[in-house]
C-alpha positions as CSV (number, residue, x, y, z in Angstrom):
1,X,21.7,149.8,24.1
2,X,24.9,149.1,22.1
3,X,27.6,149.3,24.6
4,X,28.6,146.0,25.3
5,X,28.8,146.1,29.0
6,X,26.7,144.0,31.7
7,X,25.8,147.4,33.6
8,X,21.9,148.1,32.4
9,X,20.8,151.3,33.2
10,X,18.2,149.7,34.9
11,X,20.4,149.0,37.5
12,X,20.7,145.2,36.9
13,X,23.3,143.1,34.9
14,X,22.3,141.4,31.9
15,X,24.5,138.9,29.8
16,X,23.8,135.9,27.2
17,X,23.5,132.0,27.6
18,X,24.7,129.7,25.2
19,X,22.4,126.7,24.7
20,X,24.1,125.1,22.4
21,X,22.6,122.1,20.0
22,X,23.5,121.1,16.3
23,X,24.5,118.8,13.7
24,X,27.9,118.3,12.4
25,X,28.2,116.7,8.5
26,X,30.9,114.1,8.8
27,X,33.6,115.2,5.7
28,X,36.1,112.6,6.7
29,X,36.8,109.5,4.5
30,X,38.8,107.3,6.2
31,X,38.8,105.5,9.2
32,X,42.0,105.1,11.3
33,X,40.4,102.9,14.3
34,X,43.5,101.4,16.6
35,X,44.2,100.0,19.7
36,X,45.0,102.4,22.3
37,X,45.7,99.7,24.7
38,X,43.9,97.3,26.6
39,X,41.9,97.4,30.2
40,X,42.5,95.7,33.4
41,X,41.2,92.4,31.8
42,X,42.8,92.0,28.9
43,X,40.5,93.8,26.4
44,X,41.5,95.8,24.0
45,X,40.7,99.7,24.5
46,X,40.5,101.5,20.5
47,X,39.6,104.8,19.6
48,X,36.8,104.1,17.7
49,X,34.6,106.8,19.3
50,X,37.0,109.2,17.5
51,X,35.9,107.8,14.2
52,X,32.3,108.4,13.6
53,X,30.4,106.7,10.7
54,X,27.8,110.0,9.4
55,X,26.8,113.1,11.0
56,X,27.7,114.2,14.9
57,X,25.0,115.1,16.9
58,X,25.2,116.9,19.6
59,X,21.6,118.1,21.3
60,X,22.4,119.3,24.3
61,X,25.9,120.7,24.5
62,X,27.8,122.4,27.9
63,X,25.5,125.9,28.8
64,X,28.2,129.2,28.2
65,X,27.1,132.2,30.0
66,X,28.4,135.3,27.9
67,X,29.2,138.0,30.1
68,X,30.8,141.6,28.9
69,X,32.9,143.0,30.8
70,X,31.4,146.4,33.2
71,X,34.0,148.0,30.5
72,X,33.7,147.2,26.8
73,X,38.0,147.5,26.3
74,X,38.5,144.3,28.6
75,X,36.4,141.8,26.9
76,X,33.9,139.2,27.5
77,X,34.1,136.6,30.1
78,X,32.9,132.9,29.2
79,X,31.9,130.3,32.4
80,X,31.3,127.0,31.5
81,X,28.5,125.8,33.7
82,X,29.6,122.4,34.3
83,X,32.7,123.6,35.7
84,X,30.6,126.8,37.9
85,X,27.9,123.8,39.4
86,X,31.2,121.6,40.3
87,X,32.6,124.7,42.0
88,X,29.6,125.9,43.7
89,X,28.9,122.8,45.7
90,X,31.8,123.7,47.8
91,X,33.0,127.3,47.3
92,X,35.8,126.8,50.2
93,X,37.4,124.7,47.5
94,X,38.3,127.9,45.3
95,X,41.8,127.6,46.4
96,X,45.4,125.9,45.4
97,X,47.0,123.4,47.3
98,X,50.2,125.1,49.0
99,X,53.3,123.5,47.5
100,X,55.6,120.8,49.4
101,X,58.8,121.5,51.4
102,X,62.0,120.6,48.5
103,X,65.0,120.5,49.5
104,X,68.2,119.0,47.3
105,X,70.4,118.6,49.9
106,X,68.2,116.0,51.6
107,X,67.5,114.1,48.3
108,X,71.5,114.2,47.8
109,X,72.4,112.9,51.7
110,X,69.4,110.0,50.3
111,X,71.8,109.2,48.2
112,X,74.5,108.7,49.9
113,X,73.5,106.7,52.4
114,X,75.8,106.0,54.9
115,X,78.5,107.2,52.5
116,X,79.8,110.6,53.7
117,X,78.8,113.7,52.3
118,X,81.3,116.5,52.6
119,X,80.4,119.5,51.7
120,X,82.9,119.4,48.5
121,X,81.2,116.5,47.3
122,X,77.9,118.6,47.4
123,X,79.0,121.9,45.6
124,X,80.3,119.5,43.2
125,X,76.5,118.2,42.6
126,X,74.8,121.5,42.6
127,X,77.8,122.8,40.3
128,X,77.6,119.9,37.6
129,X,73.7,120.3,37.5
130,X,71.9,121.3,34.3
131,X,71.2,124.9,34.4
132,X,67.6,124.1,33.8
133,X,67.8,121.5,37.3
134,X,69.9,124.4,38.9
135,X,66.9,126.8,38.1
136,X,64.4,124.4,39.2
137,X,65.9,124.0,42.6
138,X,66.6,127.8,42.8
139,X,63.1,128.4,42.3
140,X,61.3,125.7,44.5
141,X,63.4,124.9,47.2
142,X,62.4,125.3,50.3
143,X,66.0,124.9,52.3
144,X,68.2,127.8,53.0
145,X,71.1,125.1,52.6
146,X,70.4,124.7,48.9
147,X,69.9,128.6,48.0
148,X,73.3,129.3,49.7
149,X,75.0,126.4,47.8
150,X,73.5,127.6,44.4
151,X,74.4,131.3,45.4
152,X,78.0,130.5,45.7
153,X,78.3,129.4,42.3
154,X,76.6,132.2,41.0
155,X,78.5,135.2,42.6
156,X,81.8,135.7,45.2
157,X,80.9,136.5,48.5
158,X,82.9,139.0,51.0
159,X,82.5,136.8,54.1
160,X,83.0,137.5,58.1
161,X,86.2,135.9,59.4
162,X,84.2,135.0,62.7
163,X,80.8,134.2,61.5
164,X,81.5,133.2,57.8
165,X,78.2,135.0,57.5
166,X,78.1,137.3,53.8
167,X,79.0,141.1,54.6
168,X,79.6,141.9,50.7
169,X,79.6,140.7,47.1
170,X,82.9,141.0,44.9
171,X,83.0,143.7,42.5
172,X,85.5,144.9,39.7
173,X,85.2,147.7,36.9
174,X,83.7,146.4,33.8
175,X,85.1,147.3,30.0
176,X,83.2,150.8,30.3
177,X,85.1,151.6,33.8
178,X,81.4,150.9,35.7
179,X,81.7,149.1,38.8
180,X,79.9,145.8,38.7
181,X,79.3,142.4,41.2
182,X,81.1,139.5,40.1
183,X,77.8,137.4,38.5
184,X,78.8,134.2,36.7
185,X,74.9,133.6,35.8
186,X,72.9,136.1,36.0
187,X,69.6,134.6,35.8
188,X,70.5,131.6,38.5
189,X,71.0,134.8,40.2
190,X,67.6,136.4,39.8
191,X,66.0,133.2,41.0
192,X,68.1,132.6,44.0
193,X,67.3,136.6,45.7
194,X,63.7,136.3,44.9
195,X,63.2,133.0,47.3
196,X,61.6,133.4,50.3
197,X,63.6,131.0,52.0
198,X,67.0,132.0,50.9
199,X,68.5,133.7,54.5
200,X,67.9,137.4,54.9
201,X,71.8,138.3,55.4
202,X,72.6,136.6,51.6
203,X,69.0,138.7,50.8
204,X,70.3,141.9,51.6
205,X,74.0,141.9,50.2
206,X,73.1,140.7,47.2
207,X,69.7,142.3,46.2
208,X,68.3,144.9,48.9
209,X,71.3,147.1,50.4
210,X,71.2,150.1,48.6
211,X,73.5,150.4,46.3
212,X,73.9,146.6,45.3
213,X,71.5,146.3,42.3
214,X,72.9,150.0,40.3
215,X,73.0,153.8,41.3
216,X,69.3,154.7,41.0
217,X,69.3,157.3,43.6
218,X,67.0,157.4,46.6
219,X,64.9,160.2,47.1
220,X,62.4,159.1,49.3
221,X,61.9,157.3,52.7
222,X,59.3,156.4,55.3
223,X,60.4,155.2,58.8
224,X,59.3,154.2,62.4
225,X,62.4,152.8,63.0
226,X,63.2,155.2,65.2
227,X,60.3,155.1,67.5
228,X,60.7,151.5,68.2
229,X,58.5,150.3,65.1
230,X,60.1,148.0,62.3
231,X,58.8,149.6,59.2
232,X,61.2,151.1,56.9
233,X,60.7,152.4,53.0
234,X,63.2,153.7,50.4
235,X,61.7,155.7,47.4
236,X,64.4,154.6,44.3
237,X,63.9,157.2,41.2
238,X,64.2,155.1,38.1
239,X,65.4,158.1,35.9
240,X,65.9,156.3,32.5
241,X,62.9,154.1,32.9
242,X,60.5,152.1,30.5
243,X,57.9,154.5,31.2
244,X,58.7,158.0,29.4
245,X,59.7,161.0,31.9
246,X,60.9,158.0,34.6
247,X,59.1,156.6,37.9
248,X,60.0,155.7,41.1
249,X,59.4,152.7,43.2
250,X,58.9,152.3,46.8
251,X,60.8,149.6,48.3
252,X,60.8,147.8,51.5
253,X,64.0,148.6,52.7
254,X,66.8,146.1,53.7
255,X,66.5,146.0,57.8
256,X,62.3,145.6,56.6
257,X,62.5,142.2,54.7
258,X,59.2,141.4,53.5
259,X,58.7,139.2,50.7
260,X,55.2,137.7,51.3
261,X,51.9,139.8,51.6
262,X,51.3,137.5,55.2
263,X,54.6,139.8,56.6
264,X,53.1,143.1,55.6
265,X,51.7,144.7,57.9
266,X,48.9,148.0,58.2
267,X,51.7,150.0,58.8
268,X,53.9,148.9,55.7
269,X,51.0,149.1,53.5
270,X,50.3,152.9,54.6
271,X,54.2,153.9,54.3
272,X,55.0,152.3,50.9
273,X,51.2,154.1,49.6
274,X,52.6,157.6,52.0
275,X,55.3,157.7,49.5
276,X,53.3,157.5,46.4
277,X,50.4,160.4,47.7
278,X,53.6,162.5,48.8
279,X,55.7,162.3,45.6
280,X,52.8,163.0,43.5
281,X,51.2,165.8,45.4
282,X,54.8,167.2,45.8
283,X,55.3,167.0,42.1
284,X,51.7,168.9,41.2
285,X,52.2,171.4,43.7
286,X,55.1,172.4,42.2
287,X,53.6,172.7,39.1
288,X,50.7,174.8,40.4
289,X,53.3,177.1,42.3
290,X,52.5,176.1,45.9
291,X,55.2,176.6,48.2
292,X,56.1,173.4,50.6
293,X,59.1,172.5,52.4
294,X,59.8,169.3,51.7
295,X,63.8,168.7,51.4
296,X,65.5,166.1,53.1
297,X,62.0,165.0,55.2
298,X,59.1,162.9,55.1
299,X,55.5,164.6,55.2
300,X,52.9,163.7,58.2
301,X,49.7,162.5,57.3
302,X,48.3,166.1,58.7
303,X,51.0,167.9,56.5
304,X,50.4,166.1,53.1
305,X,46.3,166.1,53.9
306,X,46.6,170.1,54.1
307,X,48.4,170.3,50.7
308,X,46.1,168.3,49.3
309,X,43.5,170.6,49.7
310,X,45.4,173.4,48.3
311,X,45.9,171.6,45.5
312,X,42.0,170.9,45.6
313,X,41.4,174.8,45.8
314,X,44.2,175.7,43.0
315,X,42.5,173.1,40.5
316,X,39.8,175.3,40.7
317,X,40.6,177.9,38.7
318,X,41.1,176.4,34.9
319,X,43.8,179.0,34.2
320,X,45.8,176.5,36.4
321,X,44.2,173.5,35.3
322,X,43.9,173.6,32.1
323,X,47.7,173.8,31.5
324,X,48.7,171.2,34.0
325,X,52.1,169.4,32.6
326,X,51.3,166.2,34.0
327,X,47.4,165.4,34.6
328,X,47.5,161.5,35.9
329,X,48.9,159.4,37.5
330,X,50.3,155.6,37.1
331,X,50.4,152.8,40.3
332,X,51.5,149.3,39.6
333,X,52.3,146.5,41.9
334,X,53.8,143.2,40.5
335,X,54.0,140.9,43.9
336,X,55.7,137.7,43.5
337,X,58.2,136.2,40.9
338,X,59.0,133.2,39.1
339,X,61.4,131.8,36.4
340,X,60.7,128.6,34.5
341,X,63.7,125.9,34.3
342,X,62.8,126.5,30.2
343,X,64.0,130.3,31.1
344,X,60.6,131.7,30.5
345,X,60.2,134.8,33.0
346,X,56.5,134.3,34.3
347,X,55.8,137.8,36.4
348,X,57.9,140.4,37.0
349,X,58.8,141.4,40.4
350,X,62.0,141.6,42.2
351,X,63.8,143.1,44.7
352,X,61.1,142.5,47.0
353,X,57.8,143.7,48.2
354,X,58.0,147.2,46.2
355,X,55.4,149.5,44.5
356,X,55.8,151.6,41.1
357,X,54.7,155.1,40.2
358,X,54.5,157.7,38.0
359,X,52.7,160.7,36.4
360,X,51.9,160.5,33.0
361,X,52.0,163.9,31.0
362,X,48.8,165.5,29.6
363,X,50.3,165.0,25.7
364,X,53.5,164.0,23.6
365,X,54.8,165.5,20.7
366,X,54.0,163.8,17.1
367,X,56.8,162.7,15.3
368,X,57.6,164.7,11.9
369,X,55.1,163.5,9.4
370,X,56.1,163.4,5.7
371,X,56.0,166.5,3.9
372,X,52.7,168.2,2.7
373,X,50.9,166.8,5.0
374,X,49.4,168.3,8.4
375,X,50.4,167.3,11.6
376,X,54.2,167.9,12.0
377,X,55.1,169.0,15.3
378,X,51.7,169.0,16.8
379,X,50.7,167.0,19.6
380,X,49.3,164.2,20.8
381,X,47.3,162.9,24.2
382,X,49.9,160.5,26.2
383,X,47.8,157.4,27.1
384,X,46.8,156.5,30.7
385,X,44.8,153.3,31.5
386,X,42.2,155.4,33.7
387,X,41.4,157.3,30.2
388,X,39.8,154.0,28.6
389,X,37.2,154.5,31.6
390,X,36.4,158.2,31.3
391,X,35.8,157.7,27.1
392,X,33.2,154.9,28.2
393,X,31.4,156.3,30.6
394,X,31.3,159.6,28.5
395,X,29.6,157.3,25.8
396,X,27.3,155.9,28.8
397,X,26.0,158.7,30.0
398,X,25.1,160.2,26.4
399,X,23.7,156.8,25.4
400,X,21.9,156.0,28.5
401,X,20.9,159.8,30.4
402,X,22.5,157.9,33.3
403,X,25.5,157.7,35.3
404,X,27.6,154.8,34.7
405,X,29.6,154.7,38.0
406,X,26.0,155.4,40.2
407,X,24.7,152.6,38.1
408,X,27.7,150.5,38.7
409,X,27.4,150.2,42.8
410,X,23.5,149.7,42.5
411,X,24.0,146.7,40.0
412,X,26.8,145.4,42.4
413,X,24.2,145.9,45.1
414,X,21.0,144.3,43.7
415,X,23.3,141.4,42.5
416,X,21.4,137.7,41.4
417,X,23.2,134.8,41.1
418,X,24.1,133.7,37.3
419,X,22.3,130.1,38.2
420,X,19.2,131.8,39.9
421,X,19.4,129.7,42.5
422,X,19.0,130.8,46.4
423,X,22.5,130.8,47.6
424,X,24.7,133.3,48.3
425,X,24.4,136.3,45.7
426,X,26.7,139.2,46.8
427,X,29.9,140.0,44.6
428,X,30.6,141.7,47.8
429,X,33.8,140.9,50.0
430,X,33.3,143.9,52.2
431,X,33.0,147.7,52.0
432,X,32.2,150.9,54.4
433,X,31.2,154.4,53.6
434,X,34.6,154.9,51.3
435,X,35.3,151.6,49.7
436,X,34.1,148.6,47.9
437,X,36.3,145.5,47.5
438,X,34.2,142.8,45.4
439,X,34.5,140.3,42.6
440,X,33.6,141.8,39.1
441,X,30.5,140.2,37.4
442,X,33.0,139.6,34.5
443,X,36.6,138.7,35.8
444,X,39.8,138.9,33.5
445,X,41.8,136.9,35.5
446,X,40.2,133.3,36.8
447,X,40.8,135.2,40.3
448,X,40.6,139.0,39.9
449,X,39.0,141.3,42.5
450,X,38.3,144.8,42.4
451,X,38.6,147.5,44.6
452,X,36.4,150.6,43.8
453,X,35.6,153.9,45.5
454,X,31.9,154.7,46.8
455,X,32.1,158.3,46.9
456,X,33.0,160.8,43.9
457,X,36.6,160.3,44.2
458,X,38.7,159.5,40.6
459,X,41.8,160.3,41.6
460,X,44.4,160.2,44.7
461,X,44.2,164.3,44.4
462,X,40.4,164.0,45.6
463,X,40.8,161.4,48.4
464,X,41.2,162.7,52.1
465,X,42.8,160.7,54.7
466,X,40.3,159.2,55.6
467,X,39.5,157.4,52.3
468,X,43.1,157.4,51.3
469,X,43.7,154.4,54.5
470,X,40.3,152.6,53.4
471,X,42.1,152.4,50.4
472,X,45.2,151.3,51.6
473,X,43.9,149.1,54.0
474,X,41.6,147.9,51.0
475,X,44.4,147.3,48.9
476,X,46.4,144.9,51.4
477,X,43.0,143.1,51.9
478,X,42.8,142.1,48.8
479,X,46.5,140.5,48.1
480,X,46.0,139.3,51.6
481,X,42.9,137.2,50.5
482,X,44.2,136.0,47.2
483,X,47.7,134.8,49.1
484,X,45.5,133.1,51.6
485,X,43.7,131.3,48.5
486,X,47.4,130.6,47.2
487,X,48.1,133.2,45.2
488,X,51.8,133.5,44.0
489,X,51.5,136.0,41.7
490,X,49.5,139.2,41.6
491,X,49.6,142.1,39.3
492,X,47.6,145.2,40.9
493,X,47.1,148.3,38.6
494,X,45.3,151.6,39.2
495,X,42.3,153.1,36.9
496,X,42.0,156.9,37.5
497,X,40.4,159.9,36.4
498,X,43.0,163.1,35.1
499,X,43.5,165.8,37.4
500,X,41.8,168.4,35.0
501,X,38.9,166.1,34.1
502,X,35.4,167.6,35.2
503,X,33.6,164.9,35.2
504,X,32.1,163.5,38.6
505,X,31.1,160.2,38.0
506,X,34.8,158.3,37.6
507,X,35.4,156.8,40.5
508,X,39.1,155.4,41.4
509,X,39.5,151.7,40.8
510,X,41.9,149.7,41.0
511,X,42.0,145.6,39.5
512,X,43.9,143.0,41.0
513,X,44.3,140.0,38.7
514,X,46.5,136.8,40.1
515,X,48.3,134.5,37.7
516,X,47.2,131.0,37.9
517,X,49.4,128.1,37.0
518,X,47.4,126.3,34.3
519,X,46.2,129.8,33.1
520,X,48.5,131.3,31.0
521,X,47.3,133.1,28.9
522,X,46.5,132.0,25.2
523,X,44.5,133.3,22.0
524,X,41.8,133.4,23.7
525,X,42.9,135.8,26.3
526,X,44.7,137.6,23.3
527,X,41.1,138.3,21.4
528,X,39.8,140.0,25.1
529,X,37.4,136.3,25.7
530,X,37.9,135.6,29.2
531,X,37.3,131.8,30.3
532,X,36.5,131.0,33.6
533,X,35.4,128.3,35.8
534,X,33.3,129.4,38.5
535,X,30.4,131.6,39.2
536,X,31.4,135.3,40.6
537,X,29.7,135.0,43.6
538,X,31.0,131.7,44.5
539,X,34.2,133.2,44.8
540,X,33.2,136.6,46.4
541,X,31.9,133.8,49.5
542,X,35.5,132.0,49.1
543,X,37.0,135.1,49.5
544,X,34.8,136.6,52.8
545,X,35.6,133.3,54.4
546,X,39.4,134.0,54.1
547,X,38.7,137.3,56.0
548,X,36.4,135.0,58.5
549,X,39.5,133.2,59.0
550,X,42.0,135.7,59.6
């Protein structure tokens, strides 16, 4: 078998170990031994072990296992074995340290002393400060005091006579007659509304009233408010958006501040997920010619379950699905945000807890080619992540006679250790009749986890209820966990199968891969090898023991 992945047909995984051992020839011709420094008593410390006299040999070099990834288009993961036997002594250790309590002001009042600090004095500070320190402090801080200092340097505030409490930002027309906020540094700005710690009131009027950050329109909302609960979603349409034919995002709205997964709740999970089953089942019927009532209201669960299933039934008959428009669909979620002091934007969010979505059309016209040849005006298939999936296990099952997806779950279940030894051995962090959330045998990211489907479903289309709130539920799990493991930054993307596809193997999967702060990303990464420094099943048992601890 030639596919590159871990997932045998026999139902087990198989990878490579690097044993290395060799024999370097020594080509250098001059020495340049030094002192380094010297030791505690006085003797000097050189470098001479960086100078060798003839040929380096090395017998017994660090163990590599070599591990492809389930899916040949995401790589190969590498895990030292020094650094995986370190780890696995203590798995509860798979975790970052939560960062310390900063505040400015207090380091300023050290200053002082018993001089006076007026309030003058310290807007003076923050004002006269780098923009790199300003940045620093906008990101890290930890006291409302400093945010709202930096966030009056940054913008003009419409304040309460009574409460001096923000109601309002300044605005004026720009040179095109658009009407802007007054925002002196737009970046600082950034910073400042995406820290949990800056006060909700300065939150909302300057980054989550509608209205406040442009005139996408809101078509969509989900709401107990009513009924005594405190959930509230907008659905913003993004109409000239980075992804062709536009998406929409659902955000939690301004009297529902949530900016860490630990304030999401069930019930916020399910309405900002309602909002992505309802606009894309409300788009498809449309384009099948079901009739639904659906202005100016929100769905039930019982309502949107029914035209699921008539959307089922109408996919049926290929004169219909064979023709569909737009045949996918596209789910992202970028939690958290951060902006180093060098201005390097490390993840993307804003604005937020919010989740994107689209539907990606079945093809895209070809740009004019040059004349005589063929190809002008004809079209091409419009690319969706989930596709990569259905080409490999296309190739799987004419390769292998099996399928890959059926093959998949019983690897995951039969799971052994990479070390062989007898400690734990599931990649499993939990599952029930409709879902599987578990560490791949190959992770991308140092922390990802998986969530996977355990019935035929490849698409939201083909979920009921039932396994649509496993996979909710599922979903807020798994950032749950990762937060709890200190997690600041999680990117969560969908795999799944096109609404005409007939095969019934793809199951719907979706990857969740954290950004770590010494793992950047590099030319490794770039070339698909993946390093990590653990065993998978060490941090499957980290991550059941955050759920233990809930």
């Amino acid at each position: 078998m030639d596919l590159k992945t871990c997932v045998h047909p026999s139902g087990s995984f198989t990878y490579g170990i690097h044993k290395p051992g060799f024999n370097v020839v020594n080509m250098r011709e001059n020495n340049y031994v030094g002192t380094l420094g010297f030791l505690g008593d006085n003797i000097a410390f050189e470098n001479l072990a960086n100078f060798p006299p003839g040929t380096v040999e090395e017998p017994n070099a660090d163990v590599i296992f070599e591990i492809p990834n389930p899916f040949p288009f995401r790589g190969v993961t590498y895990i030292a074995k020094s650094w995986a036997e370190e780890k696995s002594l203590n798995p509860s250790a798979i975790m970052l340290s939560e960062p310390p309590e900063v505040s400015f002001s207090a380091t300023i009042k050290k200053w002082f002393g018993n001089n006076q600090l007026t309030p003058e004095k310290k807007e003076k500070i923050f004002q006269t400060l780098p923009q790199s320190l300003q940045l620093a402090t906008a990101e890290t801080s930890t006291d409302p005091e400093d945010l709202i200092c930096l966030a009056s340097l940054c913008c003009e505030f419409i304040l309460d006579e009574k409460t001096q409490q923000p109601t309002g930002l300044r605005y004026r027309k720009n040179e095109n007659g658009a009407v802007r906020p007054v925002i002196k540094d737009k970046m600082l700005y950034d910073v400042i509304v995406n820290n949990a710690s800056l006060p909700d009131d300065y939150k909302r009027v300057m980054v989550l009233k509608p209205g406040v950050q442009g005139g996408s329109e809101i078509v969509g909302e989900w709401s107990n408010v009513s009924t005594g609960g405190n959930t509230h979603v907008f659905e913003y349409l993004r109409r000239n958006s980075y992804i062709p034919w536009g998406h929409y995002a659902a955000n939690m709205a301004d009297d529902s501040v949530r900016y860490r997964v630990k304030d999401l709740s069930e019930t916020d999970m399910r309405a900002l997920r309602h909002l992505y089953y309802q606009r894309t089942f409300i788009r498809l019927a449309q384009e099948l010619g079901i009739s639904i009532e659906c202005e100016r209201r929100c769905l039930s669960d019982k309502e949107l379950e029914s035209l699921r299933t008539q959307i089922v039934d109408a996919l049926k008959a290929s004169s219909k699905r064979d023709h569909l428009e737009f045949n996918r669909t596209l789910w992202g979620w970028n939690f958290g945000f951060d902006y180093a002091p060098s201005k390097y934007r490390l993840h993307a969010s804003h604005q937020q807890i919010h989740q994107q979505y689209a539907m990606v059309p079945a093809a895209v016209k070809m740009a004019p080619l040059s004349s005589g040849h063929v190809g002008s005006g004809h079209m091409m298939a419009a690319f969706a992540c989930g596709d990569l999936i259905a080409g490999f296990i296309s190739q799987y099952r004419q390769e292998t006679g099996k399928e890959f997806f059926e093959t998949y779950i019983q690897t995951i279940s039969d799971n052994q250790r990479l070390d062989g030894k007898d400690k734990e051995r599931s990649l499993v962090i939990f599952e029930d009749e409709d879902v599987m959330l578990f560490v791949p045998k190959a992770q991308t990211s140092q922390w990802e986890i998986q969530l996977m489907t355990c019935q035929p479903v490849g698409n939201v289309i083909e979920a009921d209820l039932k396994t649509r709130h496993a996979i909710d539920h599922a979903i807020l799990s798994a950032v749950q966990i990762l937060e709890k493991m200190g997690a600041k930054m999680i990117t969560c993307i969908e795999y799944s199968k096109a609404f005409d596809a007939e095969d019934n193997d793809q199951r719907l999967l979706y990857a969740f891969l954290p950004r770590l702060p010494e793992s950047p990303g590099a030319f490794s990464e770039a070339q698909l090898r993946w390093i990590n420094g653990h065993y998978p099943e060490d941090f499957a048992a980290a991550c059941r023991m955050k759920i233990l601890n809930t």
